[in-house]
Rosetta silent file (secondary structure, phi, psi, omega in degrees, C-alpha in Angstrom):
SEQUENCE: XXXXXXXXXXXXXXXXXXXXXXXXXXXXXXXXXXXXXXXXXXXXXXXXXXXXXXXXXXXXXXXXXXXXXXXXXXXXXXXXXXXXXXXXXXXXXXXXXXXXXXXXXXXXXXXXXXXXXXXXXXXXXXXXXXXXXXXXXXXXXXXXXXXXXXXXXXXXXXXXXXXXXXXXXXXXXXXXXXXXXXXXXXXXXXXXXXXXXXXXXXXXXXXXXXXXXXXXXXXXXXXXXXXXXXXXXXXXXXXXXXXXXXXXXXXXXXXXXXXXXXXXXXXXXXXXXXXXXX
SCORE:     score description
SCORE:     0.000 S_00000001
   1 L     0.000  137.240 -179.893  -12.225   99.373    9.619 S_00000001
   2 L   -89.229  167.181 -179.016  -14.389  102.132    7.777 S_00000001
   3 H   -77.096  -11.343  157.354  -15.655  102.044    4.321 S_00000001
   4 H   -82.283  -15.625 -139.221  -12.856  103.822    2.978 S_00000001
   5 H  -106.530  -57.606 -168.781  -10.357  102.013    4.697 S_00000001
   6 H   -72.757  -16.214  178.268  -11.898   98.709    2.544 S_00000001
   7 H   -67.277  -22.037  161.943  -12.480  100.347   -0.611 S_00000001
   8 H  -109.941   23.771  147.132   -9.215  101.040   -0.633 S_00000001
   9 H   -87.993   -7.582  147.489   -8.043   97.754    0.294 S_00000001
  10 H   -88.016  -35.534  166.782   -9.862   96.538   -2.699 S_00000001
  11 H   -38.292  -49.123 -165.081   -8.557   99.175   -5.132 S_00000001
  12 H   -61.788  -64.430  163.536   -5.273   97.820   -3.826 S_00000001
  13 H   -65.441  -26.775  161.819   -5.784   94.147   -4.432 S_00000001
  14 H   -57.531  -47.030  178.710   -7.770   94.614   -8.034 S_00000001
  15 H   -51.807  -44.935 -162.457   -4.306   96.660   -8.729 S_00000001
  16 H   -80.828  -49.151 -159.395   -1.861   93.620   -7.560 S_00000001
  17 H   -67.293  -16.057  176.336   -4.415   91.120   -9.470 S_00000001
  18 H  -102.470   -5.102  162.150   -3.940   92.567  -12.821 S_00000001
  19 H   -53.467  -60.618  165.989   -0.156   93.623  -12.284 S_00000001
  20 H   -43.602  -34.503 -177.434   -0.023   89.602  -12.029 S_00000001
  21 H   -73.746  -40.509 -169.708   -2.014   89.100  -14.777 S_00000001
  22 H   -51.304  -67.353  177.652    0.470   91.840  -16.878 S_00000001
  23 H   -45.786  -64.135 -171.960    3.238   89.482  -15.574 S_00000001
  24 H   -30.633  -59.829 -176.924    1.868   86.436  -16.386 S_00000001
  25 H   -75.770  -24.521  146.903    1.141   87.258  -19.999 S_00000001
  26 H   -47.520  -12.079  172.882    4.430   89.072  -20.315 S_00000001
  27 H   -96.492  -35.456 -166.347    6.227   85.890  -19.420 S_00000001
  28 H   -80.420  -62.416  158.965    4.181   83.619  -21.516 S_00000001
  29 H   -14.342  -50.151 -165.139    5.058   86.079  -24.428 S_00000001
  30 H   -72.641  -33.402 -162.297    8.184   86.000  -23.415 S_00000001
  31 H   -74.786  -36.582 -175.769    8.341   82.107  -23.405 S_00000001
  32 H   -89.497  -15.769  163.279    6.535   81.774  -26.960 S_00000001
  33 H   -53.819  -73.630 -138.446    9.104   84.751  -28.458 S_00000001
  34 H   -65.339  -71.192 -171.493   12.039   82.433  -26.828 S_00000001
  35 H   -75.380    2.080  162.604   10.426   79.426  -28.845 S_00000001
  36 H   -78.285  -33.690  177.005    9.776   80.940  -31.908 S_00000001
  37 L   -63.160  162.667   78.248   13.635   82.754  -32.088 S_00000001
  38 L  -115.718   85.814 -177.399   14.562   79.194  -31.107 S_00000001
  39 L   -67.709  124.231  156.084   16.959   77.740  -34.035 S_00000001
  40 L   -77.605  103.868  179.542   17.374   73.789  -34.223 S_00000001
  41 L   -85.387  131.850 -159.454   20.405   72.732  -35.283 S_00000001
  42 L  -136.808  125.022  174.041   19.902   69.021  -36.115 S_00000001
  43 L   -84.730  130.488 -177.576   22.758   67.345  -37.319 S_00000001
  44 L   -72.485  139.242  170.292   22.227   65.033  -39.639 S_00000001
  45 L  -138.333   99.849  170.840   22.535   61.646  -39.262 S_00000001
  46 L   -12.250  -69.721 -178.318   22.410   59.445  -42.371 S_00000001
  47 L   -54.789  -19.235  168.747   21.540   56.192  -40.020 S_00000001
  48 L  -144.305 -174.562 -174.324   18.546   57.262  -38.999 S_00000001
  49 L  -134.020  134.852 -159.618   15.454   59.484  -39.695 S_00000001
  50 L  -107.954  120.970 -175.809   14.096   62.183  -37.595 S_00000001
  51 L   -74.458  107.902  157.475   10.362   63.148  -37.165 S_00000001
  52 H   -57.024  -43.347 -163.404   10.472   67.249  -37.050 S_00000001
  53 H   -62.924  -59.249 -168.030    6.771   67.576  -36.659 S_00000001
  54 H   -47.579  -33.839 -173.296    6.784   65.336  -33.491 S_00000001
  55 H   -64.725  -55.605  170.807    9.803   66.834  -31.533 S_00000001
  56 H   -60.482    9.258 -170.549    8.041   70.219  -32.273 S_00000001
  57 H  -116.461  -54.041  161.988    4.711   69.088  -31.215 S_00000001
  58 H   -92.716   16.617  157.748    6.128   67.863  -28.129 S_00000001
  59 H   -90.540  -26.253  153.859    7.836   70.727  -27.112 S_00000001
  60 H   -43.115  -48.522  174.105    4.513   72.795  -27.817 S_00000001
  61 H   -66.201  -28.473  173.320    2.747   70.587  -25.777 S_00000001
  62 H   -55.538  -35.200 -155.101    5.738   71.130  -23.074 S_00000001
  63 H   -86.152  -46.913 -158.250    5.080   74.736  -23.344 S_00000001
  64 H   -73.425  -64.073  146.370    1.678   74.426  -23.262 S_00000001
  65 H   -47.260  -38.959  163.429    1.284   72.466  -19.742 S_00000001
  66 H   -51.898  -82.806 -172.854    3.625   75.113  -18.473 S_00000001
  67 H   -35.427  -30.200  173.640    1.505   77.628  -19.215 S_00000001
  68 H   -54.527  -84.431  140.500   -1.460   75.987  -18.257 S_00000001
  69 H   -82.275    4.829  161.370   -0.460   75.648  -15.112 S_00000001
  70 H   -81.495  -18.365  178.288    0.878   79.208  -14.193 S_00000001
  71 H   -78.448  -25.366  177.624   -2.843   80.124  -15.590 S_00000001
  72 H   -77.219  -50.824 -169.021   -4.366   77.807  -13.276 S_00000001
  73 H   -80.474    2.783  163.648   -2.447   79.042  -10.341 S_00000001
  74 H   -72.663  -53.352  158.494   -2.848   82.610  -11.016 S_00000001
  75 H   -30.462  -83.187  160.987   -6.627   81.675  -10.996 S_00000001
  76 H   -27.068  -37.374  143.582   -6.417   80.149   -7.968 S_00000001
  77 H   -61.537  -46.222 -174.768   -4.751   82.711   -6.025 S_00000001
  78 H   -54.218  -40.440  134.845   -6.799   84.995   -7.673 S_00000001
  79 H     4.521  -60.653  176.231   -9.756   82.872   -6.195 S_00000001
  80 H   -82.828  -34.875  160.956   -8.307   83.163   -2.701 S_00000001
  81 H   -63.551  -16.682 -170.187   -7.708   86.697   -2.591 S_00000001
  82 H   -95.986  -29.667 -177.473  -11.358   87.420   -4.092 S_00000001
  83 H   -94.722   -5.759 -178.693  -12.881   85.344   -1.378 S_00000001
  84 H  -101.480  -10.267  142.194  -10.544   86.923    1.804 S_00000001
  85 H   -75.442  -20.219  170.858  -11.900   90.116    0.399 S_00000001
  86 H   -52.472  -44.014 -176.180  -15.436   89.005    0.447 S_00000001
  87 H   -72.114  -33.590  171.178  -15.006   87.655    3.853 S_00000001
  88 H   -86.410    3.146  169.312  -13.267   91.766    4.992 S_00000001
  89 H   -62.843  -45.833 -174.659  -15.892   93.169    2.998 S_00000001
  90 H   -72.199  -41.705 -166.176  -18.829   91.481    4.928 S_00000001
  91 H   -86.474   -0.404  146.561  -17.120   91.827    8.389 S_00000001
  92 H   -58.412  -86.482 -159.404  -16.546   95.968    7.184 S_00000001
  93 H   -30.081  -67.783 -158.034  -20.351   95.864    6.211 S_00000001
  94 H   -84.245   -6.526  153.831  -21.068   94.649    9.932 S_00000001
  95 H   -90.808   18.384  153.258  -18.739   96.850   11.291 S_00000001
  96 H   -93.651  -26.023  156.939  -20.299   99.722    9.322 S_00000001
  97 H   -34.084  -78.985 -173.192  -23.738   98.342   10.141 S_00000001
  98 H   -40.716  -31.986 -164.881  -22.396   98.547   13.934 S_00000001
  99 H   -83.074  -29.436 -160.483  -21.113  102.215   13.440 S_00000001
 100 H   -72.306  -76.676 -164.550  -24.077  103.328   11.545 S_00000001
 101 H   -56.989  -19.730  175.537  -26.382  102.290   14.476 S_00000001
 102 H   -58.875  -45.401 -155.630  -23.831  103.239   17.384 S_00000001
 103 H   -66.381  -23.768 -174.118  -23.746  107.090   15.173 S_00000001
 104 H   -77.072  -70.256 -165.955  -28.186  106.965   15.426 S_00000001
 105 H   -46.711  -24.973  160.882  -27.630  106.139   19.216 S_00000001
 106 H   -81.543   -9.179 -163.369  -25.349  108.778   19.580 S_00000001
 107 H   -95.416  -27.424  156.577  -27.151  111.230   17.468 S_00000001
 108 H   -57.358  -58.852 -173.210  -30.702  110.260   19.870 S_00000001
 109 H   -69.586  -20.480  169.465  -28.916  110.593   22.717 S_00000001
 110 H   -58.031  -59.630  178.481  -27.238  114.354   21.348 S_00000001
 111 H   -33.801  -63.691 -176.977  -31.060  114.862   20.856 S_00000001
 112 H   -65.294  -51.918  134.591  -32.132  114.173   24.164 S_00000001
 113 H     7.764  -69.398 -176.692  -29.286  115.936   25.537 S_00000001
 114 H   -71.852  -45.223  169.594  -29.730  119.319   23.952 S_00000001
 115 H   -31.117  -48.815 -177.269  -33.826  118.947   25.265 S_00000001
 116 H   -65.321  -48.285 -159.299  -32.304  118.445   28.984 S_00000001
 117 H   -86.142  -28.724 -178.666  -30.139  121.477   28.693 S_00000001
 118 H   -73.746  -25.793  152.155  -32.767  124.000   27.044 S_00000001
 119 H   -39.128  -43.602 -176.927  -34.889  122.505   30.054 S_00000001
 120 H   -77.080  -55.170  167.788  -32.222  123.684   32.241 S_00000001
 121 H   -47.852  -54.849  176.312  -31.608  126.950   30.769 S_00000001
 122 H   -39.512  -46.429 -157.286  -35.647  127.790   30.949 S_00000001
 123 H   -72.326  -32.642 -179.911  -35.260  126.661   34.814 S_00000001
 124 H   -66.582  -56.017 -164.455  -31.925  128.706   35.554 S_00000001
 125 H   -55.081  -53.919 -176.494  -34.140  132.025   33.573 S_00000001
 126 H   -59.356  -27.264  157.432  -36.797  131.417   35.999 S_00000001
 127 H   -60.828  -17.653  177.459  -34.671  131.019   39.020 S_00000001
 128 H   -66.616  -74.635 -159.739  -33.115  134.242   37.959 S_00000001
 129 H   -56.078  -22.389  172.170  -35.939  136.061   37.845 S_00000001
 130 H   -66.607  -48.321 -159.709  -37.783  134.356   41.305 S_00000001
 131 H   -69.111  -22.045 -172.358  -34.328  135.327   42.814 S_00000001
 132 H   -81.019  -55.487 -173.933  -34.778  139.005   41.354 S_00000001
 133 H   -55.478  -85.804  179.045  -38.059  139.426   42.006 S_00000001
 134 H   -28.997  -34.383  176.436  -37.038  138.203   45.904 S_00000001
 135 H   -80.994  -61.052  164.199  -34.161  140.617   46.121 S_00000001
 136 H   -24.407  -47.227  179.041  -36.061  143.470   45.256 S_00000001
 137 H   -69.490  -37.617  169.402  -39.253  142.193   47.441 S_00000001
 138 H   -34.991  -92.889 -168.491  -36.063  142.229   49.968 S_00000001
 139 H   -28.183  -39.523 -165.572  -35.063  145.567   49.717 S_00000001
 140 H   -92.214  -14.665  166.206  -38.570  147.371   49.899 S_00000001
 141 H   -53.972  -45.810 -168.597  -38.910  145.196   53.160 S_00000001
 142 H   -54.617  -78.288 -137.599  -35.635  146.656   54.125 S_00000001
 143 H   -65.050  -78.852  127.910  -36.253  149.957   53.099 S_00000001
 144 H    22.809  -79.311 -163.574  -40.385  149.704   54.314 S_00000001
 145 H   -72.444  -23.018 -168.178  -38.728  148.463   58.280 S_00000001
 146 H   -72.391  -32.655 -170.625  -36.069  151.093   58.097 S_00000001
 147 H  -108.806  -23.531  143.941  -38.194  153.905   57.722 S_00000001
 148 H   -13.332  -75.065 -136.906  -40.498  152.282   60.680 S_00000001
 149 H   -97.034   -8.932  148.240  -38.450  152.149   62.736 S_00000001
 150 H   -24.498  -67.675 -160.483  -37.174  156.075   61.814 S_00000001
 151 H   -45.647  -43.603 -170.024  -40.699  156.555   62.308 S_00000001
 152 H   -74.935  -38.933  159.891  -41.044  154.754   65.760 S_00000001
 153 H   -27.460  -58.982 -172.099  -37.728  156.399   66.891 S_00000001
 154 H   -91.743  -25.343  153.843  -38.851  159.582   66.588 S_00000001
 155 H   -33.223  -74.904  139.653  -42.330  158.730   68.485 S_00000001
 156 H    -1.154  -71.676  168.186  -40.426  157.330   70.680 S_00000001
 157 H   -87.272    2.057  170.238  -38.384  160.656   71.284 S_00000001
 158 L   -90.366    2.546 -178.871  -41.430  162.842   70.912 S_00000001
 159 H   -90.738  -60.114  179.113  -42.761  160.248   73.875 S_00000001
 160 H   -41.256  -28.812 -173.730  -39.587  161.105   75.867 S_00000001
 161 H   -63.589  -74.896 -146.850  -39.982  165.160   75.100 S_00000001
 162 H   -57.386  -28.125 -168.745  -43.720  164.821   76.340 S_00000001
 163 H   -82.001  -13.383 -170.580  -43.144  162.488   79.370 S_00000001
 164 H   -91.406  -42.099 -167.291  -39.967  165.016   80.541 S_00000001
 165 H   -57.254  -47.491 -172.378  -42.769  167.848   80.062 S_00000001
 166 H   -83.770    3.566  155.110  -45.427  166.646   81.653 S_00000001
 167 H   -34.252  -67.188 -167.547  -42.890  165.504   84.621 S_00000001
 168 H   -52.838  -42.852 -159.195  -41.992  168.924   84.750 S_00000001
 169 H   -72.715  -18.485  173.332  -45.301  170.052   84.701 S_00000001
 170 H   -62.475  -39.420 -174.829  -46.277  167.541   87.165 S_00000001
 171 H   -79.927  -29.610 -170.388  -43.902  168.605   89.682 S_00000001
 172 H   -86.935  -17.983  167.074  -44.643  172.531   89.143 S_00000001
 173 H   -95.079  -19.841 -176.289  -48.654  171.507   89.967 S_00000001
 174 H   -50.031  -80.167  169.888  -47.342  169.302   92.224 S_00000001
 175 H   -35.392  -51.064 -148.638  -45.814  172.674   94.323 S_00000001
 176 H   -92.160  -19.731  172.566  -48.899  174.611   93.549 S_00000001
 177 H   -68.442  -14.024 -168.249  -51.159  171.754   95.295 S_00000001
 178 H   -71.052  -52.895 -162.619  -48.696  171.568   98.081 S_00000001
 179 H   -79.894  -59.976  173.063  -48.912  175.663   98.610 S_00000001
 180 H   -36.001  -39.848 -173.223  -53.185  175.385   97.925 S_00000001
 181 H   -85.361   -8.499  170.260  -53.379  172.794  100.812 S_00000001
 182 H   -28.766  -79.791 -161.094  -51.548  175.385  102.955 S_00000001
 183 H   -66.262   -8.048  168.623  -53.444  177.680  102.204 S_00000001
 184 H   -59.884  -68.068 -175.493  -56.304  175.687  102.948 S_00000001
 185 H   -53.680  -35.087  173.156  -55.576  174.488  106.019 S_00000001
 186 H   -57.902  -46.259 -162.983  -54.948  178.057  106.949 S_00000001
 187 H   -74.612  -45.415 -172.046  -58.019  179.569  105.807 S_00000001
 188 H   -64.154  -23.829 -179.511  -59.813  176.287  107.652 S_00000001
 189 H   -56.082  -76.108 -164.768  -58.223  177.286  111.094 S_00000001
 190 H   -58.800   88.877 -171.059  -59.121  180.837  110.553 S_00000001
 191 H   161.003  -69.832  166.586  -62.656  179.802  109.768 S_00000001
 192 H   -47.142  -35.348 -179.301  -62.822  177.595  112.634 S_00000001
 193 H   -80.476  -34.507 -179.097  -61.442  180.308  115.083 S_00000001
 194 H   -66.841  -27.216  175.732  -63.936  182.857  113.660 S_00000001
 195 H   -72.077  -48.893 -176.982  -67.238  180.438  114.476 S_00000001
 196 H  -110.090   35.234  175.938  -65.965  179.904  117.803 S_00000001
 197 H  -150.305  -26.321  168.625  -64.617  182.930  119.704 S_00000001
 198 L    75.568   37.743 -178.999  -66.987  185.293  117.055 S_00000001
 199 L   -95.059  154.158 -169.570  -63.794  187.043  116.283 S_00000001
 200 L  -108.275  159.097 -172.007  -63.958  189.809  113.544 S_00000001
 201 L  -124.858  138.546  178.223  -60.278  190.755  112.587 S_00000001
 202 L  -124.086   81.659 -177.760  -59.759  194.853  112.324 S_00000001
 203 L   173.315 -127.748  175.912  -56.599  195.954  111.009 S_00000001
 204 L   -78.529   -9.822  169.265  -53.921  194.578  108.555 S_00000001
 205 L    51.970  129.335 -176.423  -56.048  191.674  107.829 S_00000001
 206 L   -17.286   88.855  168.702  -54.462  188.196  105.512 S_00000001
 207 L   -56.531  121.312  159.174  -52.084  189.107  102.966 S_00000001
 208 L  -140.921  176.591 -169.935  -52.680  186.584   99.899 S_00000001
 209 L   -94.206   -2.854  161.020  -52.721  186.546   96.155 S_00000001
 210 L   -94.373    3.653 -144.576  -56.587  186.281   96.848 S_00000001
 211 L   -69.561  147.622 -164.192  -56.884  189.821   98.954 S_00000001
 212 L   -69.783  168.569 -172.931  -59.782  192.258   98.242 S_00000001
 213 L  -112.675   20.573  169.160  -59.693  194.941   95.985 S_00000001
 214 L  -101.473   51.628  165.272  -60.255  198.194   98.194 S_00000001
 215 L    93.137 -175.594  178.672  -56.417  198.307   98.808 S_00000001
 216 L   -97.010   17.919  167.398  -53.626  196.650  100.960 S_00000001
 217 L  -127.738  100.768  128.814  -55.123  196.910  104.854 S_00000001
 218 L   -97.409  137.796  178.338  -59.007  196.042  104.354 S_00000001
 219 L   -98.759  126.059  165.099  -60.332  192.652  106.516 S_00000001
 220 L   -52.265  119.273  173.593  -62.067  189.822  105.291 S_00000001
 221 L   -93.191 -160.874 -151.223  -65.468  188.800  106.356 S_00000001
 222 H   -70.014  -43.719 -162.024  -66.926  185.493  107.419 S_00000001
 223 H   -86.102  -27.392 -121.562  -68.700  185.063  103.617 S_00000001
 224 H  -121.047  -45.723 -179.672  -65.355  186.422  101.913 S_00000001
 225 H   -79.250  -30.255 -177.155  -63.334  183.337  103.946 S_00000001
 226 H   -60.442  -67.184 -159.435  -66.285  180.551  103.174 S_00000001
 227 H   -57.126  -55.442 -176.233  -65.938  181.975   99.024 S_00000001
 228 H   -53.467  -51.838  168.967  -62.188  181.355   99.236 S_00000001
 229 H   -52.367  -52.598  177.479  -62.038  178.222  100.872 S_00000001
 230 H   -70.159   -6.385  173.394  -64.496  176.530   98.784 S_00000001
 231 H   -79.203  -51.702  157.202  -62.727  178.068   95.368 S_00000001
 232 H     5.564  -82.568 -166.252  -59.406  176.796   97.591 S_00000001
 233 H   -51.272  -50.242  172.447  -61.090  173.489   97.672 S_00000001
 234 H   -78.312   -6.420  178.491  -62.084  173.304   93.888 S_00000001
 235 H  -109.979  -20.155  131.912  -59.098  174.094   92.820 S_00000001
 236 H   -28.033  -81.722 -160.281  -57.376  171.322   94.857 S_00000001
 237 H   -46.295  -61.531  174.067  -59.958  168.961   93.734 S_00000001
 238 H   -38.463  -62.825  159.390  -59.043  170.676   89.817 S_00000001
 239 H   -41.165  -84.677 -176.262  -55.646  169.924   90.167 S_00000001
 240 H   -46.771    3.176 -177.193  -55.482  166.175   91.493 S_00000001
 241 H   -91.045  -68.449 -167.785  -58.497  165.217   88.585 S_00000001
 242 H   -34.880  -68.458 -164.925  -55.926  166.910   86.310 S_00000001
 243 H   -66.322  -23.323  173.072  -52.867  165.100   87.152 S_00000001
 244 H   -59.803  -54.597  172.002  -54.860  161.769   87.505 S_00000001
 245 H   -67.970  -31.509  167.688  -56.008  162.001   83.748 S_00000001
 246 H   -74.351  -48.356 -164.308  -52.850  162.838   82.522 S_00000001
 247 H   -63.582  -27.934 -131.404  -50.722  160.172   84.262 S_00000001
 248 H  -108.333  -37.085 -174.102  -53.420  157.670   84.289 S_00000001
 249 L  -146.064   86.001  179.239  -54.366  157.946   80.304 S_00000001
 250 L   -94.238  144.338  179.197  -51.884  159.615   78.569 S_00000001
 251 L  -120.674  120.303 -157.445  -52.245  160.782   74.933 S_00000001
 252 L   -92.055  103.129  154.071  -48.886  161.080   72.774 S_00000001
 253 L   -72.198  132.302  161.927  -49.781  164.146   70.559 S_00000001
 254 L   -37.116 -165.101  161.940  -49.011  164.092   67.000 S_00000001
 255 L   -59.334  -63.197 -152.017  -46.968  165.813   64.526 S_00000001
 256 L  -101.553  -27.924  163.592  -49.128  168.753   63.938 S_00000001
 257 L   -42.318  162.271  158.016  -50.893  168.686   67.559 S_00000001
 258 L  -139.834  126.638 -174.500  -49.596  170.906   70.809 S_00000001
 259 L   -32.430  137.906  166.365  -49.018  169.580   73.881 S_00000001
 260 L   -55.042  112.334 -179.998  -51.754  170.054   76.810 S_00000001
 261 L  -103.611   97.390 -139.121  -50.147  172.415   79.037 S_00000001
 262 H   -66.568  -34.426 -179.073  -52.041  171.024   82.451 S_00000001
 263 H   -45.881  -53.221  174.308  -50.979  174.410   84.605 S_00000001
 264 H   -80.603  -12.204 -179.060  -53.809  176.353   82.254 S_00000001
 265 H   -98.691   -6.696  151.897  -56.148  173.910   82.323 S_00000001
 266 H   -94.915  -21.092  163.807  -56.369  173.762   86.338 S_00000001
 267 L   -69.651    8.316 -178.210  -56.418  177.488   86.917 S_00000001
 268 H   -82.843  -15.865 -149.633  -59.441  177.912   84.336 S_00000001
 269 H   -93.839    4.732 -179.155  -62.034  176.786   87.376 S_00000001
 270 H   -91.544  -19.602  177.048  -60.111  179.816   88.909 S_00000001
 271 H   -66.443  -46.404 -176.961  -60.675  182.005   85.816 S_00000001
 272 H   -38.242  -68.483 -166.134  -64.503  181.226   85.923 S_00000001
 273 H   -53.760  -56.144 -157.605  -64.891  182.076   89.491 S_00000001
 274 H   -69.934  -36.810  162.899  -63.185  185.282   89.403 S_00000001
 275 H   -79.154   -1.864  161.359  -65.450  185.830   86.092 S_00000001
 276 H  -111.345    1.080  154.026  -68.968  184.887   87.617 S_00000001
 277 H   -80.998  -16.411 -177.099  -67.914  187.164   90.831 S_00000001
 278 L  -100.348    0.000    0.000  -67.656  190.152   88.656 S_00000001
């Protein structure tokens, strides 16, 4: 029960005790009206003599002990109802006592409560934002390996370009050391045969892409076949350096670089020679 619930269980019972009292003194009115209209008819009787005062005197006193006792037991109930509200008043009081301190324990624990959740909320912003931060740190990772591996891709097919070229080019010096060791060995025969038989050749004389420059029948002498073979011979030796340093240590040209084309750089020891004979 709440503190409204007894105040207005005592409103209720102060109301009944003086409706009771209203009765009471409305009856006892009623009872002293009834004996004042009250006519006595007293018959007379010659033989004897009647005290008036006393009969009225006791029926006042009859009246009177009536009365008497409906005031004492109106008291008396009243008595017992005034102390069974004292007794729900005090056990309201300790169950508003109880409610008061249950409502501080619930209103600490509300307290504590809202602390835990603005606790929570802070930790949820900051998880947001580690999680944000992380996706982002993600992406440029992403984005960062993606254009790597663009990058290495296309090395990668500028490795394949250079490695088909310098195949090709390998195989086209390849041919021209093949046709230079021919011509070597040819020139070394003829070199050999000229030392030992002390033959001079007179006529149409060696057609080659090395051939003298006083027309197409002039003959080579003994010094003419030594200078070829040994340019022959350096120009071997120029090739197979060449192709060893490319295969052996190859260097992937850049963007902006241009491939080493190996074909001009073993004919230059041929460009020299023909430029320190003239």
């Amino acid at each position: 029960m709440n503190k409204v619930e007894l105040e207005a269980k005592v409103d209720s019972l102060q109301d009944e005790i003086n409706f009771l009292r209203a009765v009471f003194e409305a009856e006892l009115n009623e009872l002293q009206g009834q004996i004042k209209d009250t006519s006595v008819v007293v018959e007379m009787n010659n033989s004897r003599t009647l005290d008036m005062d006393a009969i009225v005197a006791d029926v006042k006193a009859q009246y009177d002990e009536i009365a008497k006792r409906n005031r004492a037991e109106a008291e008396c109930w009243y008595q017992q109802k005034f102390q069974e509200m004292q007794s729900s008043a005090g056990a309201a009081g300790d169950d508003l006592r109880n409610t008061k301190s249950e409502i501080a324990e619930l209103t600490r624990m509300i307290s504590r409560l809202q602390n835990e959740i603005e606790s929570v909320k802070g930790q949820r912003a900051n998880l947001e934002a580690q999680i944000a931060e992380a996706e982002e740190r993600g992406e440029l990772a992403v984005k960062d390996a993606k254009a790597r591996i663009r990058d290495l891709e296309e090395a990668l097919q500028r490795a394949k370009q250079d490695m088909a070229r310098q195949v090709r080019e390998y195989q086209e010096l390849m041919n021209v050391k093949l046709a230079l060791d021919i011509e070597i060995a040819t020139y070394r025969k003829l070199l050999e045969g000229e030392e030992d038989s002390g033959f001079s050749s007179s006529g149409g004389g060696f057609s080659s892409g090395f051939s003298s420059s006083g027309g197409g029948g002039g003959g080579m002498s003994s010094s003419s076949l030594l200078s070829l073979s040994s340019f022959l011979h350096l120009f071997s030796t120029s090739c197979t350096s060449s192709l060893s340093q490319s295969f052996h240590n190859p260097q992937h040209p850049s963007k902006s670089s241009r491939p080493r084309n190996l074909v001009t750089e073993v004919l230059l020891p041929y460009r020299h020679h023909r430029e320190s004979k003239r």
